[in-house]
Structures are given as C-alpha cells and as structure tokens.
Residue frames relative to the residue before (quaternion, step in Angstrom):
aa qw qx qy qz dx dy dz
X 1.0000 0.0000 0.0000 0.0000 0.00 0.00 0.00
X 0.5279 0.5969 -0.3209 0.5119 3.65 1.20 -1.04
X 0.7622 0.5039 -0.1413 0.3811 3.48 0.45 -0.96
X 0.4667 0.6410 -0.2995 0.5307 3.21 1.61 -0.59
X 0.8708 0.3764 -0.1360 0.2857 3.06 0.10 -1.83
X 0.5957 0.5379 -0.2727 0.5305 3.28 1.65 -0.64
X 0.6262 0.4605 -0.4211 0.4674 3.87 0.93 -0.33
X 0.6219 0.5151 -0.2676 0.5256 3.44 1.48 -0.68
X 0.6344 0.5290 -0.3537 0.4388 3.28 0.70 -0.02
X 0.4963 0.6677 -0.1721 0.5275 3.12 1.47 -1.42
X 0.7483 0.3013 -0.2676 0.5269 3.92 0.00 -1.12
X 0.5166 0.4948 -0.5130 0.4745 3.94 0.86 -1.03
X 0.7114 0.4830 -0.2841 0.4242 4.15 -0.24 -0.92
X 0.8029 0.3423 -0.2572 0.4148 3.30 0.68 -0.62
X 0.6285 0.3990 -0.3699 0.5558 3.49 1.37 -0.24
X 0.5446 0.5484 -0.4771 0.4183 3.88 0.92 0.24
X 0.6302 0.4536 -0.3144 0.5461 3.46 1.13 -1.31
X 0.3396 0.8850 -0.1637 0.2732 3.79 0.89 0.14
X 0.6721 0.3028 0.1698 0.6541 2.29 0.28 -2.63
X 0.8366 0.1817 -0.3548 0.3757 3.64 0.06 -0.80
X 0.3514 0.5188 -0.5927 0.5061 3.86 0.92 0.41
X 0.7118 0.4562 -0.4526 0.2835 3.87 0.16 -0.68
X 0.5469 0.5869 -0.3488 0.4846 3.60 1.17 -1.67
X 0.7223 0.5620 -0.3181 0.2476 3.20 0.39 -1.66
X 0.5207 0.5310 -0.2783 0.6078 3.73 1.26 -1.56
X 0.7165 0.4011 -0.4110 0.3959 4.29 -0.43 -1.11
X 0.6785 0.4385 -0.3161 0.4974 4.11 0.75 -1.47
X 0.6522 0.4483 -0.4103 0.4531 3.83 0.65 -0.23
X 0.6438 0.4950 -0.2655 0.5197 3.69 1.06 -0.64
X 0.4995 0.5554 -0.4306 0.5066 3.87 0.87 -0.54
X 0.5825 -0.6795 0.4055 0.1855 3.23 -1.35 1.79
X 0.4271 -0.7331 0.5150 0.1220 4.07 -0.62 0.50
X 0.0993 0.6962 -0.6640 0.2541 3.53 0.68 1.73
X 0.5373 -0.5054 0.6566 0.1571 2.57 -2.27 1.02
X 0.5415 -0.4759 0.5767 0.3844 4.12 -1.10 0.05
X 0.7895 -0.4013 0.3716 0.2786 3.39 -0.70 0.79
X 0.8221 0.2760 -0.0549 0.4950 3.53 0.38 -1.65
X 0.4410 0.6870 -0.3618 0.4502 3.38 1.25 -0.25
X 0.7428 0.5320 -0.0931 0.3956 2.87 0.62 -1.41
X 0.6331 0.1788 -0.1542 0.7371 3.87 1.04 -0.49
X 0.1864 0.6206 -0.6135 0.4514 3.36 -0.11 1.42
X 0.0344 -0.8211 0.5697 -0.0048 3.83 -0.14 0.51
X 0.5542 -0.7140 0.3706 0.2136 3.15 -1.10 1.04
X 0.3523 -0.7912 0.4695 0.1716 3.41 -0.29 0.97
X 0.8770 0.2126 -0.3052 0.3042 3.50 0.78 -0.48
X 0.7018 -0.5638 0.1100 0.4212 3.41 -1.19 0.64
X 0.4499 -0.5993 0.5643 0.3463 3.37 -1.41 0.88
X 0.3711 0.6280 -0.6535 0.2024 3.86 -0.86 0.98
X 0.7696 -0.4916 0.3105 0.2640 3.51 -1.31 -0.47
X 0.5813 0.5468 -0.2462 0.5500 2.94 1.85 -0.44
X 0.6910 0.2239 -0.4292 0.5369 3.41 0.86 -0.41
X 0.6361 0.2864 -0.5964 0.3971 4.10 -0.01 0.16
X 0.6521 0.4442 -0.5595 0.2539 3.48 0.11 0.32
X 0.6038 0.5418 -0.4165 0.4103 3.29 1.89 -0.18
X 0.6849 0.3223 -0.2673 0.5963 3.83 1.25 -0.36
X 0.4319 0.5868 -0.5169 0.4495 3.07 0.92 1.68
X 0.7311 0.4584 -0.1208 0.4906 2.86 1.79 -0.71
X 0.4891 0.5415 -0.3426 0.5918 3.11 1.57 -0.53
X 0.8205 0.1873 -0.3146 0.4390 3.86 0.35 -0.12
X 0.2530 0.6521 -0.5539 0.4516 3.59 1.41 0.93
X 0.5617 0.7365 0.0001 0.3770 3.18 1.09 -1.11
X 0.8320 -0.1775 0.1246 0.5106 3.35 -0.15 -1.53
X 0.5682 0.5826 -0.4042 0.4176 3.84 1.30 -0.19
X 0.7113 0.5598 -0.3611 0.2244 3.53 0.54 -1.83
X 0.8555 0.3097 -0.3408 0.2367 3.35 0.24 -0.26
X 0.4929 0.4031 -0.4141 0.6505 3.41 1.67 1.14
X 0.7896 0.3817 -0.2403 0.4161 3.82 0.74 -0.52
X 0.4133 -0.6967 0.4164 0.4128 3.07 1.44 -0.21
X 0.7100 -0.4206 0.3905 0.4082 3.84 -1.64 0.58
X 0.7919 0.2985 -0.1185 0.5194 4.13 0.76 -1.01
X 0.3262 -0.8595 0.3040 0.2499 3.41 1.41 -0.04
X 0.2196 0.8521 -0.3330 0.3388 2.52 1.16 1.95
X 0.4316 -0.7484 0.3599 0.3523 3.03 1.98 0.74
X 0.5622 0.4103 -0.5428 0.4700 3.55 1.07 1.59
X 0.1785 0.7084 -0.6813 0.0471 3.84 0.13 0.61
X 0.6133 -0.3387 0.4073 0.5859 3.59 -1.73 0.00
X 0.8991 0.1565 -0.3243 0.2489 3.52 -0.50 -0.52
X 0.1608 0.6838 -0.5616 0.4372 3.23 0.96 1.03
X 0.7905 0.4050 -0.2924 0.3545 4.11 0.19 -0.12
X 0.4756 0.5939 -0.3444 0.5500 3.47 1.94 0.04
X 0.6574 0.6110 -0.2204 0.3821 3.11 1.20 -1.78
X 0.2388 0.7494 -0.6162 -0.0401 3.83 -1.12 0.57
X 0.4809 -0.0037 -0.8736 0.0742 2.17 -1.28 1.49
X 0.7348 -0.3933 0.3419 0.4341 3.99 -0.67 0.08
X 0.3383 -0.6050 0.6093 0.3850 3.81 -0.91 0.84
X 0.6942 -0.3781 0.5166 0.3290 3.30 -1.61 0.94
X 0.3976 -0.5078 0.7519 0.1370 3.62 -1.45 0.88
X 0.2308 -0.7840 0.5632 0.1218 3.49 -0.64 0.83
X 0.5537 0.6627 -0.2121 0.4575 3.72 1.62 -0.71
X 0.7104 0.5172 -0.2832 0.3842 3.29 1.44 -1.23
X 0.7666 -0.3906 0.4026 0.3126 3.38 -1.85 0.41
X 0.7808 0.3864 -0.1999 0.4485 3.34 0.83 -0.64
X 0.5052 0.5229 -0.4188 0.5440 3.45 1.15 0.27
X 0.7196 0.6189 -0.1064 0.2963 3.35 0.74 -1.46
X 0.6526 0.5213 -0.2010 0.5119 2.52 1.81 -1.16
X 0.6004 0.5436 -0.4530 0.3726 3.69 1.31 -0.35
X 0.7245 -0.3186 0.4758 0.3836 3.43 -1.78 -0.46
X 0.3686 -0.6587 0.5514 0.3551 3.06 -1.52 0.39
X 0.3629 0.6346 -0.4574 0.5064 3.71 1.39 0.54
X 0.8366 0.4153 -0.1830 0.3068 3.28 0.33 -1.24
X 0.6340 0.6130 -0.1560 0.4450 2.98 1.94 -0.41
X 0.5599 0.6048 -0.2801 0.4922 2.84 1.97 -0.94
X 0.5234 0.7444 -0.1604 0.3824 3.05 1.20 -1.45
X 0.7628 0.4045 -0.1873 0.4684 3.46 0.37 -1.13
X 0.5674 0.5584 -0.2657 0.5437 3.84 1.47 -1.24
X 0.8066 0.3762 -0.2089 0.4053 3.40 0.75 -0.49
X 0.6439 0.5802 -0.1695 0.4691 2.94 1.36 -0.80
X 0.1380 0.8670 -0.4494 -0.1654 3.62 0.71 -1.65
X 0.1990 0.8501 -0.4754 -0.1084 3.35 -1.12 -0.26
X 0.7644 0.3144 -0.3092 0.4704 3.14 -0.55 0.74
X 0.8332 -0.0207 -0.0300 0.5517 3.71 -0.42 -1.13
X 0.7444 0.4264 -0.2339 0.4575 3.10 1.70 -1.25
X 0.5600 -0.7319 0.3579 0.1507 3.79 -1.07 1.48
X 0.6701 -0.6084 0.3630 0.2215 3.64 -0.67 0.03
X 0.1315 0.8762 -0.4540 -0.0942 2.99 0.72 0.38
X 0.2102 0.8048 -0.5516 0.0619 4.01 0.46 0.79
X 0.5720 0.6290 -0.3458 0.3971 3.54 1.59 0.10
X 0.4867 0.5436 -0.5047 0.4614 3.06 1.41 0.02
X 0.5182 -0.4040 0.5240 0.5420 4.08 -1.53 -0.06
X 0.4905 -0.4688 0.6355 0.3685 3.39 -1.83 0.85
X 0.3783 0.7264 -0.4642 0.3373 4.17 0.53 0.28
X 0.6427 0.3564 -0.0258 0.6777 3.23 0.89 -2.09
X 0.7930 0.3562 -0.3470 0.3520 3.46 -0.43 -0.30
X 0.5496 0.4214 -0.3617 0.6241 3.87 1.57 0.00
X 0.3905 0.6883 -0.2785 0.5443 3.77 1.45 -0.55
X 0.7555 0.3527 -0.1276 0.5372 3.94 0.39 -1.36
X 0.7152 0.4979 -0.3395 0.3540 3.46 0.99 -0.38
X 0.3387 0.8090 -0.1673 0.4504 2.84 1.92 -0.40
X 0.7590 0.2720 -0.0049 0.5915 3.01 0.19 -2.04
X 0.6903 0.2641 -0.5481 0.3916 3.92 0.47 0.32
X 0.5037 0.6330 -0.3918 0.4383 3.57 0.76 0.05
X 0.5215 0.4272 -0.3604 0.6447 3.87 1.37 -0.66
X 0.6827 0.5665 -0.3549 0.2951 3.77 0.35 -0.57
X 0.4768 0.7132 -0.4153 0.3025 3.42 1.80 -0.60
X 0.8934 0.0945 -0.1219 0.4220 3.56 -1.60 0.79
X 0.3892 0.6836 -0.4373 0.4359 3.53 1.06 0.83
C-alpha cells in the first residue's frame, strides 16, 4: 500500500513538473510585440557617432555577455539562456522600430532583464548602436 501511494505520488510530481515545463516552453515561444504606441515612439536622440559610441558602451557593459561582443546574440551566457538573445545584426531586429526596441530594453521579459534603471538617455543611446549594427 506504502508503495502505491508513493508511486502515485511520484507520477502526480512528474505530470505537474510537466504541465508547467509545457506552458512554460508555449509563453517562451509566443511572438514578442511591442503595444502599438510603443512602437511609433521615435528616437529622440541624435543619430551621430558620439551617441552610438555612447550606446556602444552602455552595451559593453550590460548586453555583452547575453548579446555577445558584435551583438550577435552569442555571449558566454547566451548558451544557458532559451529562448536565444536577439541577434542584433539580424533582419528581424532591424526590421523593428526604434520604439519597439526601446520598449523591449526597458521593458524585458523573461531571461532578458529590464533595464528601466538605466537613464531613458543610454537606453535611446543602445538603440542607436543597434541600428549602427545593421547588415554587419
């Protein structure tokens, strides 16, 4: 009887650790939109060299070791991490807003963190410098 209840106990744990490994795997797979208005947000600061060299540095900083040194969404801890950090090089980044980008830096979710403590300065700064990153 002991044995019963403990194999039954056993499967109960394993079909919980299951189910939420499943949800978990679908909410990680669910597409990553910005809110409408987010998105047509326009960068405010200026598009020169001084600021991507300043949201070059801001992601010297906090990106490289999930985005990788070229921000190719291969840093060391980029191989723990699932889903993948965003390729910063690819067509599909590029192809977003600089709203939607901001958005997301600020926003995060999942593996990747919020960064709203940074100054909305540096983080319009980083949009920058991924936008210098296009076709590279």
């Amino acid at each position: 009887m002991k044995a019963r209840l403990t194999q039954a106990w056993v499967a109960l744990a394993l079909g919980a650790v299951a189910v939420v490994g499943l949800a978990a795997s679908a909410r990680a797979q669910a597409p990553w939109e910005a809110p409408a208005a987010e998105k047509a947000k326009k960068n405010p600061s200026p598009s020169d060299p001084k600021t991507v060299e300043q949201g070059k540095k801001v992601a010297q900083i906090n990106c490289v070791s999930c985005h990788g040194a070229m921000g190719k969404g291969d840093g060391v801890a980029a191989a723990a991490l699932s889903p993948k950090p965003a390729d910063w090089t690819s067509k599909k980044v590029q192809a977003e807003s600089d709203g939607e980008i901001f958005w997301k830096i600020s926003t995060g979710r999942g593996a990747m963190p919020s960064w709203k403590h940074l100054p909305e300065s540096e983080r319009w700064a980083l949009v920058r410098y991924i936008r210098s990153l296009g076709g590279k």
